[in-house]
C-alpha positions in Angstrom: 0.7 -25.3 0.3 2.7 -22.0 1.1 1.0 -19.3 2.6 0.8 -16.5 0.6 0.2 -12.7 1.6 -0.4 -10.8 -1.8 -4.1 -11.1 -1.9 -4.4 -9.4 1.3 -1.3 -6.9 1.0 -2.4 -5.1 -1.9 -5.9 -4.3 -1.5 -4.8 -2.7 2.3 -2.2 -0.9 0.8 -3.7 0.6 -2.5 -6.9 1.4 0.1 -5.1 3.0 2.5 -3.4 5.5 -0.4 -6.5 6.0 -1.7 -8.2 6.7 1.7 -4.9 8.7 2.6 -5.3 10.6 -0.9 -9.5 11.5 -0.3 -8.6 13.4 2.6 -5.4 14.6 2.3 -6.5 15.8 -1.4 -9.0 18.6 -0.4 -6.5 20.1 2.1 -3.9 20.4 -0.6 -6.8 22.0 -2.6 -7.2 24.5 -0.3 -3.8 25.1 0.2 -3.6 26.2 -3.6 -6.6 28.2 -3.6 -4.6 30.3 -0.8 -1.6 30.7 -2.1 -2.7 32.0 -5.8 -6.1 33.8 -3.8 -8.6 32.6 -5.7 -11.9 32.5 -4.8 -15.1 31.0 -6.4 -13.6 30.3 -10.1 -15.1 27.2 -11.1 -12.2 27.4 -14.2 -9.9 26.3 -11.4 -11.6 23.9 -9.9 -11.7 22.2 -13.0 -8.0 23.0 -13.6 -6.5 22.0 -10.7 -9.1 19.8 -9.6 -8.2 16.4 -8.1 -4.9 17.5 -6.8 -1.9 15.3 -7.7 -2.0 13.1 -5.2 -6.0 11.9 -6.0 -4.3 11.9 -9.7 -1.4 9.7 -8.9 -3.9 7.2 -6.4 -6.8 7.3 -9.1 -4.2 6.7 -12.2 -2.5 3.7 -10.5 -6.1 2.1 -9.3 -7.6 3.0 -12.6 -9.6 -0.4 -13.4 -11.5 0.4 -9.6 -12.3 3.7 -11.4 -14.0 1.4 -14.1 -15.4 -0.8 -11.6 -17.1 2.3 -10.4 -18.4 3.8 -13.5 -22.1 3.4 -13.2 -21.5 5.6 -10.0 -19.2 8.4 -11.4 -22.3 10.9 -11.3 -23.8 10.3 -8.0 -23.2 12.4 -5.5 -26.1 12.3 -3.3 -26.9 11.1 -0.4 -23.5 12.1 0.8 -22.9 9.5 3.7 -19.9 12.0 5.6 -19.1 15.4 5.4 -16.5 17.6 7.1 -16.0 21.1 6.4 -13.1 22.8 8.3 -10.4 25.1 7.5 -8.0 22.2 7.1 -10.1 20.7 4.1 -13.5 19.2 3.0 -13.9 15.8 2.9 -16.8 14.2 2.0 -18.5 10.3 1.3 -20.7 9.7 -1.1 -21.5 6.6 -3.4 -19.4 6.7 -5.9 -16.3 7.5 -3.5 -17.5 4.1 -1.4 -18.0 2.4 -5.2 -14.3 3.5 -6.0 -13.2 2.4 -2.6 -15.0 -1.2 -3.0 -13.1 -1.1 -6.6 -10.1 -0.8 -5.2 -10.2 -3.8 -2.7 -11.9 -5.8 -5.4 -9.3 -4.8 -8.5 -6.2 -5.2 -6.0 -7.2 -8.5 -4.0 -7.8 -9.9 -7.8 -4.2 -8.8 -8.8 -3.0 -10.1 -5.6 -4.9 -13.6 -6.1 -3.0 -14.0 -9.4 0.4 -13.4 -7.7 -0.2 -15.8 -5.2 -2.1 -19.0 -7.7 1.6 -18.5 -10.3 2.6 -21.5 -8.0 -0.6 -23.5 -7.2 -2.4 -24.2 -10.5 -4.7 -27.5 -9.3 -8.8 -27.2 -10.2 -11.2 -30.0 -11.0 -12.2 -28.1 -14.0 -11.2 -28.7 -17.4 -8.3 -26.1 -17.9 -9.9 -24.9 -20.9 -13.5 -24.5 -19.5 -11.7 -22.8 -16.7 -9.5 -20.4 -17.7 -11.7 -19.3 -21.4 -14.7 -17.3 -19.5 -12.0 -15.4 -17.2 -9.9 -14.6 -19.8 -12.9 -13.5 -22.5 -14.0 -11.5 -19.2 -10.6 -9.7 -18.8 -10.7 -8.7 -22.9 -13.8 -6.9 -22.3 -13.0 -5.4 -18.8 -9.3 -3.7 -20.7 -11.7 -2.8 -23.9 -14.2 -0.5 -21.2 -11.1 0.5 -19.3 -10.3 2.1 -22.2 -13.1 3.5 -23.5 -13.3 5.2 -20.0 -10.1 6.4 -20.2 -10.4 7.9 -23.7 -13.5 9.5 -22.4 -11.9 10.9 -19.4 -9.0 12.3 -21.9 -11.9 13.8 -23.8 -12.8 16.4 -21.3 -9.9 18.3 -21.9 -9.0 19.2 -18.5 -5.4 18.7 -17.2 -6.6 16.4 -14.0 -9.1 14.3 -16.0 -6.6 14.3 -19.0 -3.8 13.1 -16.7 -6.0 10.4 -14.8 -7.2 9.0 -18.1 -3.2 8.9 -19.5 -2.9 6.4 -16.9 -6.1 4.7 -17.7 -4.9 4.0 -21.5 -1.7 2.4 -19.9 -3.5 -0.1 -18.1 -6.5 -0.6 -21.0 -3.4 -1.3 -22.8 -1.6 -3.9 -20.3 -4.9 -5.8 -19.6 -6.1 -6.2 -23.6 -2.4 -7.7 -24.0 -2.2 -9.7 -20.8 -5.5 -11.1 -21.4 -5.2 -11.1 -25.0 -1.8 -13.2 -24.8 -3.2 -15.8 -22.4 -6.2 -16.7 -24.4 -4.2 -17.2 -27.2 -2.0 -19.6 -25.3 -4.6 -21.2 -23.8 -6.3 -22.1 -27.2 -2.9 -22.7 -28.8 -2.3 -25.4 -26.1 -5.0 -27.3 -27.0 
């Protein structure tokens, strides 16, 4: 058996973008409240509000945004908090929940890279592969709910975050969707 890395790559790098993004974000925040002086307009927080690059790490890890839906609205006890001219960064559950998402999500994508070339299990293939497959159906159908509901808010950032949502609803209800037919056409 070959030893294969993706399981591991993946889920470092996509957690290190999003860490990178989490702090980095608020800093670029602040940088655009200086430069167009605003102050206390809670219409441009919710404008402007994550910044592109929590946009760009949020849109390509959507499913971890999924993954940490029951904790979208908890923001208390925050775990870390910084407040400096440079930014404010804070930890709270649902940023660990989105984090764990992340590893979890990215390791799983990773996994599937590595098993295209070892396909041995003492299961039956169909007993197998059906319940992961049913599973990833429903996981692309409340991707996408999420993401529709994220489009719904009618702000640019959410709007934008939940474009890229709908792209990968999309890819994992035909992924999944096109192996269980195979599956049950094979036998």
């Amino acid at each position: 058996m070959k030893y294969r890395r993706s399981k591991w790559v993946l889920p470092v790098t996509m957690l290190t973008l999003a860490l990178a993004s989490h702090v980095y974000g608020p800093h670029e925040f602040r940088v655009g409240l200086r430069r167009n002086r605003v102050v206390n307009d809670q219409g441009y927080y919710g404008q402007h509000y994550p910044v592109l690059i929590q946009r760009i790490s949020e849109g390509i890890s959507f499913p971890a945004l999924t993954l940490g839906y029951p904790f979208r609205e908890v923001y208390d006890p925050i775990l870390y908090q910084r407040n400096s001219d440079w930014g404010y960064v804070s930890v709270d559950p649902k940023d660990i929940a989105f984090f764990v998402g992340v590893i979890v999500f990215w390791y799983w994508v990773g996994r599937q890279f590595d098993k295209l070339q070892d396909r041995a299990a003492s299961w039956p293939r169909k007993a197998r592969i059906i319940p992961g497959f049913v599973c990833g159906l429903l996981f692309g159908l409340f991707t996408g709910l999420y993401a529709g509901q994220m489009i719904a808010t009618k702000l640019p950032p959410e709007m934008q975050i939940g474009a890229f949502g709908i792209v990968w609803a999309a890819g994992l209800i035909v992924y999944f969707s096109w192996q269980l037919i195979g599956v049950l056409r094979a036998h």
